[in-house]
C-alpha positions in Angstrom: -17.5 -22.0 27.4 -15.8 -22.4 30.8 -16.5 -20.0 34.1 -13.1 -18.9 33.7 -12.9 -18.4 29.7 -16.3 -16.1 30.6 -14.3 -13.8 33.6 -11.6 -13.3 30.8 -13.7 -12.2 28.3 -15.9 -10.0 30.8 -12.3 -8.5 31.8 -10.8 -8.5 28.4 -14.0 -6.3 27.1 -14.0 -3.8 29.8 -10.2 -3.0 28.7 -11.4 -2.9 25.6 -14.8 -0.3 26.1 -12.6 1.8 28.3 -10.0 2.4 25.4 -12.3 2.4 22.4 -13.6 5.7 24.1 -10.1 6.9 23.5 -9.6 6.3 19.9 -8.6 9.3 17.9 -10.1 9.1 13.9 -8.0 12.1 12.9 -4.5 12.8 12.0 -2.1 13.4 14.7 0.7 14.3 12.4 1.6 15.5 9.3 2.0 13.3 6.5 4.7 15.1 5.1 6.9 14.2 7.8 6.9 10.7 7.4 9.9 9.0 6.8 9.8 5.0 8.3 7.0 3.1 8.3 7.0 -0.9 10.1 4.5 -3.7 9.0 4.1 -6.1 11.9 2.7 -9.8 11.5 2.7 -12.8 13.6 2.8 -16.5 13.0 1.6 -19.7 15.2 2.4 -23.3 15.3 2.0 -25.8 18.3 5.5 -27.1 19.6 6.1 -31.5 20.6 4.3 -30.2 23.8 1.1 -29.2 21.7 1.7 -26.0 23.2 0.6 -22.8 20.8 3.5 -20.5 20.0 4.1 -17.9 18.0 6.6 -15.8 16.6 5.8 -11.6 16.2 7.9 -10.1 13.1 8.5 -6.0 12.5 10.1 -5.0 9.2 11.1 -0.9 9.2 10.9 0.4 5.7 11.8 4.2 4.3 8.7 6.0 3.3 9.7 7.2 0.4 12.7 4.9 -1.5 10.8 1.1 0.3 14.0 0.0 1.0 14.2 -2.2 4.1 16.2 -0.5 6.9 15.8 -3.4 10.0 13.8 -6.7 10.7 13.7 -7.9 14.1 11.4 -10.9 15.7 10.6 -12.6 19.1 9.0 -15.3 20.2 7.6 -17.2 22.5 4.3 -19.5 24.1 1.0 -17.9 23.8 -1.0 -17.8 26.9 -4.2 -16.2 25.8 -6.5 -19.2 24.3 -7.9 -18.0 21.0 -11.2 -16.3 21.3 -12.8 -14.3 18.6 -13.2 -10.4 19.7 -10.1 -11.0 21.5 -7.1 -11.4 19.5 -4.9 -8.7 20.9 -4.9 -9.8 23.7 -3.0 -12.9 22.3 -0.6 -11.1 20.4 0.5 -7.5 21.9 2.9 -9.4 25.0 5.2 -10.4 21.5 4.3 -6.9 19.7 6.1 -5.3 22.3 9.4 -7.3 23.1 10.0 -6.9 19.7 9.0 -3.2 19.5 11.9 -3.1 22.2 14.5 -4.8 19.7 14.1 -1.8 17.3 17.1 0.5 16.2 14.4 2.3 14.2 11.6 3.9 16.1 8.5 4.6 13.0 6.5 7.1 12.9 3.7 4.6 11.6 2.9 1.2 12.2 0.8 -1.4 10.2 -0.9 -4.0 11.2 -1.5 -7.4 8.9 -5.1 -7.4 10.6 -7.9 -4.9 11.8 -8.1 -1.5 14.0 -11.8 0.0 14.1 -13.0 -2.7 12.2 -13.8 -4.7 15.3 -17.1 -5.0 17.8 -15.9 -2.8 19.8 -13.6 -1.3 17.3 -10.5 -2.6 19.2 -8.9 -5.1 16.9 -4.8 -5.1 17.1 -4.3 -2.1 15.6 -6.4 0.4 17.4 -4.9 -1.8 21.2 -1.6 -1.5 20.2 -1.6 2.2 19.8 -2.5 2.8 23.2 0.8 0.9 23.8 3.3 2.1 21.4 2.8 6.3 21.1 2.5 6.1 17.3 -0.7 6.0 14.7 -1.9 2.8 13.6 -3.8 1.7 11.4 -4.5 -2.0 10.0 -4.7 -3.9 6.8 -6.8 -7.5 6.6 -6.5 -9.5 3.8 -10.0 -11.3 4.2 -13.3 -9.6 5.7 -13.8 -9.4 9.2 -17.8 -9.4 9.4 -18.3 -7.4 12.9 -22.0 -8.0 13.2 -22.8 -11.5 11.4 -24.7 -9.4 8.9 -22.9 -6.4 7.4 -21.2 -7.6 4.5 -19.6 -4.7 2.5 -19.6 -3.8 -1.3 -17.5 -4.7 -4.0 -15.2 -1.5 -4.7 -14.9 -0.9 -8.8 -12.5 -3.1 -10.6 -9.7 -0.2 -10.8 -6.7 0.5 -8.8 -7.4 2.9 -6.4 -11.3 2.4 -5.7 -13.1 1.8 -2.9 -16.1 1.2 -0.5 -16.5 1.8 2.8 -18.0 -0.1 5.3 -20.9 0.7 7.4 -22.4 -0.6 10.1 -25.4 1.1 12.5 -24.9 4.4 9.9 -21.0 4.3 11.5 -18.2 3.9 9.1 -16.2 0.8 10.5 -13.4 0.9 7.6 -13.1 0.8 4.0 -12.5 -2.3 1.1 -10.0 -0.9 -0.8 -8.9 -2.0 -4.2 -5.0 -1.4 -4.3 -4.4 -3.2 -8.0 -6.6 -3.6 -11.3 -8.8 -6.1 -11.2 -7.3 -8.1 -7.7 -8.8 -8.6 -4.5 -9.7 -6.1 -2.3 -7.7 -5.7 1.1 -9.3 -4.2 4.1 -8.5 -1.1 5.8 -9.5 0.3 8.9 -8.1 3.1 10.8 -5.9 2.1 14.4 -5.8 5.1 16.6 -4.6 8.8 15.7 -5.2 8.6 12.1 -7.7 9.3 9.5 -9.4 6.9 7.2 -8.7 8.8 4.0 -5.2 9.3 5.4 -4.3 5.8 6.4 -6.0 5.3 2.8 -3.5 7.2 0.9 -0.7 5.9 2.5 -1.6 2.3 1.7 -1.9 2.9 -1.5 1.4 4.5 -1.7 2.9 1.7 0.2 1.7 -0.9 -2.5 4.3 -1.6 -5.0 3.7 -4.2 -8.2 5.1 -7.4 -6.6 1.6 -7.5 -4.2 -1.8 -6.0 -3.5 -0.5 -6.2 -0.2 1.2 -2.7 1.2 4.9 -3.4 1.2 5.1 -3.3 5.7 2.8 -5.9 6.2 4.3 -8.0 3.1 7.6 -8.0 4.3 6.5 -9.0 7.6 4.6 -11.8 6.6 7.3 -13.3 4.5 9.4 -12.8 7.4 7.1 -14.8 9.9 7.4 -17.9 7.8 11.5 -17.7 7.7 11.5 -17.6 11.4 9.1 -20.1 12.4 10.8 -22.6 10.1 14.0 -21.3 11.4 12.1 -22.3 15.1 10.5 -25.1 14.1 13.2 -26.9 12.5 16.0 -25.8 15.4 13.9 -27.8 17.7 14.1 -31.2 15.9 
């Protein structure tokens, strides 16, 4: 590791330690009051420079009929080099030029990725907040193991179950089953949200045509139209 990869990460973590302390694990709102929620994702590819780009993708849904109200992307060269602990500091300068592109402010945002599930429990979801005055929480399709040891437990086989994870007698988030019988996805709470809350939502953001909440989906599939759309408008 270079001298100055080590003074980024020694600055990167004190941002992070100073707003972990700050992270609020209950609800800020009331949950019958919300009406939009926005999945955001990104995707990377290196550009004929071997530079690493990426584009960020935020799909608006209704939070009660899942019909898509606005998608809106941005793009551009990532500066941050790729260091594990560290992510959000890669992807937030995209998160929020396309935060400013929204017609539709959320009341919620999900994140394809982690909150409090995170050393320092300061993965995207749980940074973000602090930048975009809404409760977060996050969603990870494959385990995130914090401490190189804690693995977590397989939830029961039906819909709905769950297990949460624990690490140093703290729960860190929760591997929750959203279908019969499929994989579990991985929940973690962002900032001014409960787990069981952030729970429940997921699960009533999950429709048939995934195990994957219907936010995040949509904003995945959207990340691969527009970096083939960017990919192929530069040959």
């Amino acid at each position: 590791m270079s001298e100055d990869t080590e003074q980024m990460q020694e600055k990167f973590r004190a941002i992070q330690e100073d707003l972990s302390s700050k992270i609020s694990c209950t609800d800020s709102f009331d949950v019958n009051n919300i009406k939009t929620v926005a999945g955001i994702d990104l995707a990377y590819w290196k550009d004929e420079n071997d530079d690493e780009q990426a584009v960020c993708c935020i799909v608006v849904i209704d939070f009660n009929t899942h019909e898509v109200m606005e998608k809106k992307h941005f793009s551009g060269k990532i500066d941050v080099p790729y260091m594990p602990g560290f992510l959000a500091f890669r992807e937030l300068p995209l998160i929020l030029e396309t935060v400013k592109l929204l017609e539709n402010i959320p009341n919620i945002y999900v994140f394809d990725g982690n909150g409090y599930l995170h050393p320092r429990h300061m993965g995207i979801a749980s940074h973000a907040s602090f930048y975009l005055d809404r409760p977060t929480f996050g969603i990870a399709k494959t385990y995130f193991r914090v401490d190189k040891k804690t693995d977590y437990t397989e939830p029961a086989p039906e819909s709905g179950s769950f297990t949460d994870i624990v690490i140093g007698g703290e729960v860190y988030g929760r591997a929750l089953r959203t279908h019969t019988g499929v994989k579990p996805v991985f929940l973690s709470v962002g900032n001014n949200i409960s787990l069981d809350t952030a729970c429940k939502l997921a699960l009533a953001l999950t429709d048939k045509e995934s195990h994957i909440p219907i936010p995040t989906r949509l904003a995945d599939l959207e990340t691969h139209v527009q970096r083939t759309e960017l990919t192929t408008s530069k040959i």
